[in-house]
C-alpha positions in Angstrom: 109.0 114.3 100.5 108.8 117.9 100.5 110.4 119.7 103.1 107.1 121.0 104.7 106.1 117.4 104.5 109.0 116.5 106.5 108.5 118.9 108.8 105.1 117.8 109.3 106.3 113.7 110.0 108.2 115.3 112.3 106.1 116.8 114.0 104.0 113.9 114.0 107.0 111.6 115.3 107.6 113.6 118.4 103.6 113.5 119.2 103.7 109.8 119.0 106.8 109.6 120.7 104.9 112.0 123.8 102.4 109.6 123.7 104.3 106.4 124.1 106.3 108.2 127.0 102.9 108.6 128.5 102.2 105.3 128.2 105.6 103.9 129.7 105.2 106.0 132.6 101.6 104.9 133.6 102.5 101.0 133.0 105.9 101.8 135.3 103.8 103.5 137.8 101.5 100.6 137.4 103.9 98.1 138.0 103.0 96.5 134.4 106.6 96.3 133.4 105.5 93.9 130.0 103.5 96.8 129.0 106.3 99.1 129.5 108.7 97.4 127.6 107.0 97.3 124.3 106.0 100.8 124.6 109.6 101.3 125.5 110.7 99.4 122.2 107.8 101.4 120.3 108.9 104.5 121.7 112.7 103.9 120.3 111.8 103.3 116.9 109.8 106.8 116.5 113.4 108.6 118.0 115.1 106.7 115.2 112.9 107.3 112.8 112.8 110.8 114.2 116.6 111.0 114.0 116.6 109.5 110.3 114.5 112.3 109.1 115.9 115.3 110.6 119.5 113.9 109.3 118.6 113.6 106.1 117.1 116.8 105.9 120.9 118.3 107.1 122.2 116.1 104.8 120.4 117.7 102.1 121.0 121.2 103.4 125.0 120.2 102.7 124.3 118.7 99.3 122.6 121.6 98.0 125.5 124.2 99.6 128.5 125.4 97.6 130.5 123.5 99.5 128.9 120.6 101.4 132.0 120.0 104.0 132.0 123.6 104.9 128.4 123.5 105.6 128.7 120.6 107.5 131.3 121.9 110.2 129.9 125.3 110.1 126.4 123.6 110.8 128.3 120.9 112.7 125.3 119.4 114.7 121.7 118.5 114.0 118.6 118.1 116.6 116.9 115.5 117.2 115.0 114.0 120.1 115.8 111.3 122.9 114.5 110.0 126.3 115.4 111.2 129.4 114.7 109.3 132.8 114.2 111.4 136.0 113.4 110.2 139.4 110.6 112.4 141.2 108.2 112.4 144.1 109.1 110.8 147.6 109.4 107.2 146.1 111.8 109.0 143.4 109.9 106.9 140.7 111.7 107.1 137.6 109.5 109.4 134.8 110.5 109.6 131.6 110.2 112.7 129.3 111.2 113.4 125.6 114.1 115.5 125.0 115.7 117.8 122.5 118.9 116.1 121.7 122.0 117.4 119.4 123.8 115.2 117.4 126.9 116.1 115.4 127.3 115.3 111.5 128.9 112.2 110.6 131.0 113.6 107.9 131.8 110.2 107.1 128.0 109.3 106.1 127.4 113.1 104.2 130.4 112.1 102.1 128.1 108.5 101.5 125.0 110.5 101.1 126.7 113.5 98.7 128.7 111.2 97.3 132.0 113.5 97.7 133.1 116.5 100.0 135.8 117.9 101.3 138.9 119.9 99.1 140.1 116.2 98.8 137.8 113.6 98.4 141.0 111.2 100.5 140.6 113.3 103.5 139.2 110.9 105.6 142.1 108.2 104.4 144.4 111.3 105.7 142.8 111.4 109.1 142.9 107.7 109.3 146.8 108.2 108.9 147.0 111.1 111.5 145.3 109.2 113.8 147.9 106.2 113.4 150.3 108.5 113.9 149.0 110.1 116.7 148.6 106.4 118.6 151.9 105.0 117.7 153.5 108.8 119.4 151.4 108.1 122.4 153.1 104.1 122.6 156.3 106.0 122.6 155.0 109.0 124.8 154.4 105.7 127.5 157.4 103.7 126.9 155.4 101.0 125.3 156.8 99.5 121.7 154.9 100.8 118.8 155.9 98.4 116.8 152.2 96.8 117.5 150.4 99.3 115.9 152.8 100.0 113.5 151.9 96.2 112.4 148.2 95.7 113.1 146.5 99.2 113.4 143.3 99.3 111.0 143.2 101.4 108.6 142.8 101.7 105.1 145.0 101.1 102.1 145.0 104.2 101.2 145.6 105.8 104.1 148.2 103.1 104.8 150.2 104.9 101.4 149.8 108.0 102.1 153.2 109.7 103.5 152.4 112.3 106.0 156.2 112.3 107.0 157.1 110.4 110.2 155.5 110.6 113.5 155.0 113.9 114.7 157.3 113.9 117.9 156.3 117.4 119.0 153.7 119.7 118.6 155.1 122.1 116.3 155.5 118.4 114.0 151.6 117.7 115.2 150.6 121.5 113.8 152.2 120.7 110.3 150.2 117.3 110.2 147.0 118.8 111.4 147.1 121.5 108.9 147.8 118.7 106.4 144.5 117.1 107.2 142.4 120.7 107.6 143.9 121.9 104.2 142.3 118.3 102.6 138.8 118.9 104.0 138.7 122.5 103.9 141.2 123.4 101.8 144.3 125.5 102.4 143.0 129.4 102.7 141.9 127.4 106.5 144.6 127.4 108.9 145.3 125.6 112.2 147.0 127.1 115.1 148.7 125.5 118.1 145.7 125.9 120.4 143.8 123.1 117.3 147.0 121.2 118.4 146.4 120.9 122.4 142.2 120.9 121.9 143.1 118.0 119.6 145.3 116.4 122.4 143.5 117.0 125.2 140.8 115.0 124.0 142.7 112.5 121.9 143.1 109.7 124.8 141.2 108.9 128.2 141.8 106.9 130.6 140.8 103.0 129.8 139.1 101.0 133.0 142.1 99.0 132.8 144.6 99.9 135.3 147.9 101.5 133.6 145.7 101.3 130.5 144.4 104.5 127.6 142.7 104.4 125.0 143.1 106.6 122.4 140.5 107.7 119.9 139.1 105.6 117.0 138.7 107.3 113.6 134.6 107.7 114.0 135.8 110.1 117.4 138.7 111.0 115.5 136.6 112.4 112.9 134.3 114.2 115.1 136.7 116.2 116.8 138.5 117.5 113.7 135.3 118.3 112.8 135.2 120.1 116.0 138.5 121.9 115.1 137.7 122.4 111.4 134.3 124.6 113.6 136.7 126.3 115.2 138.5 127.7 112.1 135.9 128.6 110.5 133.8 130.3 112.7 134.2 134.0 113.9 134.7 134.5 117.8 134.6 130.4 118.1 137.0 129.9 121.3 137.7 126.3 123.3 136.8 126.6 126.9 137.7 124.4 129.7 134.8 122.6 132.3 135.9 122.7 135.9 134.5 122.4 139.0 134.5 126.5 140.3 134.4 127.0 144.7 131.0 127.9 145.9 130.5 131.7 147.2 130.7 131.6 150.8 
């Protein structure tokens, strides 16, 4: 298809999609929950077929870039549309609406789809190794054994080879293993700073539901947010910030 023809199923997609909204909120409203299930499941496969299109079409906006992976974590997110549930009126009766939604690039898939990207077509091997790394500090950072993950941690072969040093113990170590992995997408003109380094490690871990329990990042997340870094570099004025809950004026 043509780009204008894409536009155009688009288009098309998310008037359907309207439509079948339409049609779960009446049958919900009717209390014809059958009804509202298979527009429901009617309704899901336009936002994927939605989401499908509009990816593809940033997937070829990558391809046909200088550089593909540069593109990509400049661009880093595509929009697409979703559901969203809201409960009005005095009976607060959920209605549903459709959304604008972002999603961010799965550099894993443009490499699929472009075939390679990235100043080193291993750089997602690399990551897998940081991340190892990364997990096996935070077993020692708790006072747990690594020797688990050192044994059983999934990865690759090739990452599995590749020598990144030992495990960075401190964030200067962390900064040097970082830049290792930003010079292999980006190449090495990019440079990570010591703010990359506690971004990265702030949202590296969370707390598991398990009681004395975290769970640190798998490489699908892992990828994302050095994607989220690599943004950083390479966009002017691009700063972190910090969510908080701020005191009501009195």
């Amino acid at each position: 298809m043509t780009r204008e023809e894409n536009i155009a199923n688009l288009a098309q997609l998310r008037s359907d999609a309207e439509t079948l909204v339409k049609d779960y909120n009446e049958a919900i409203q009717s209390g014809k929950y059958d009804l509202a299930m298979k527009a429901d499941a009617a309704m899901i496969e336009k936002v994927n077929e939605y989401t499908s299109v509009v990816r593809d079409m940033c997937f070829e906006d990558c391809k046909n870039s200088e550089d593909p992976m540069l593109t990509a974590v400049k661009t880093l997110s595509f929009v697409t549309i979703g559901a969203k549930d809201e409960k009005k009126g005095d009976d607060k009766v959920p209605v549903r609406s459709v959304i604008d939604k972002e999603r961010q690039i799965d550099l894993l898939k443009l490499q699929k789809y472009c075939g390679s990207i990235g100043a080193d077509e291993n750089w997602s091997h690399i990551a897998m190794k940081l991340n190892f790394l990364l997990t096996a500090q935070k077993c020692v950072d708790l006072g747990i054994d690594p020797k688990a993950v050192n044994d059983s941690y999934a990865m690759s072969e090739i990452a599995r080879d590749f020598n990144m040093g030992k495990t960075p113990t401190s964030k200067t170590n962390i900064l040097k293993s970082l830049q290792s992995v930003v010079t292999a997408m980006l190449g090495g003109e990019y440079k990570a700073t010591s703010h990359d380094v506690n971004y990265l490690m702030s949202v590296y871990s969370k707390k598991n539901r398990r009681a004395l329990t975290v769970t640190c990042a798998n490489h699908k997340f892992f990828r994302n947010f050095l994607a989220e870094v690599c943004h950083r570099i390479v966009t002017p004025g691009a700063t972190y910030e910090v969510d908080f809950k701020a005191k009501r004026d009195s």
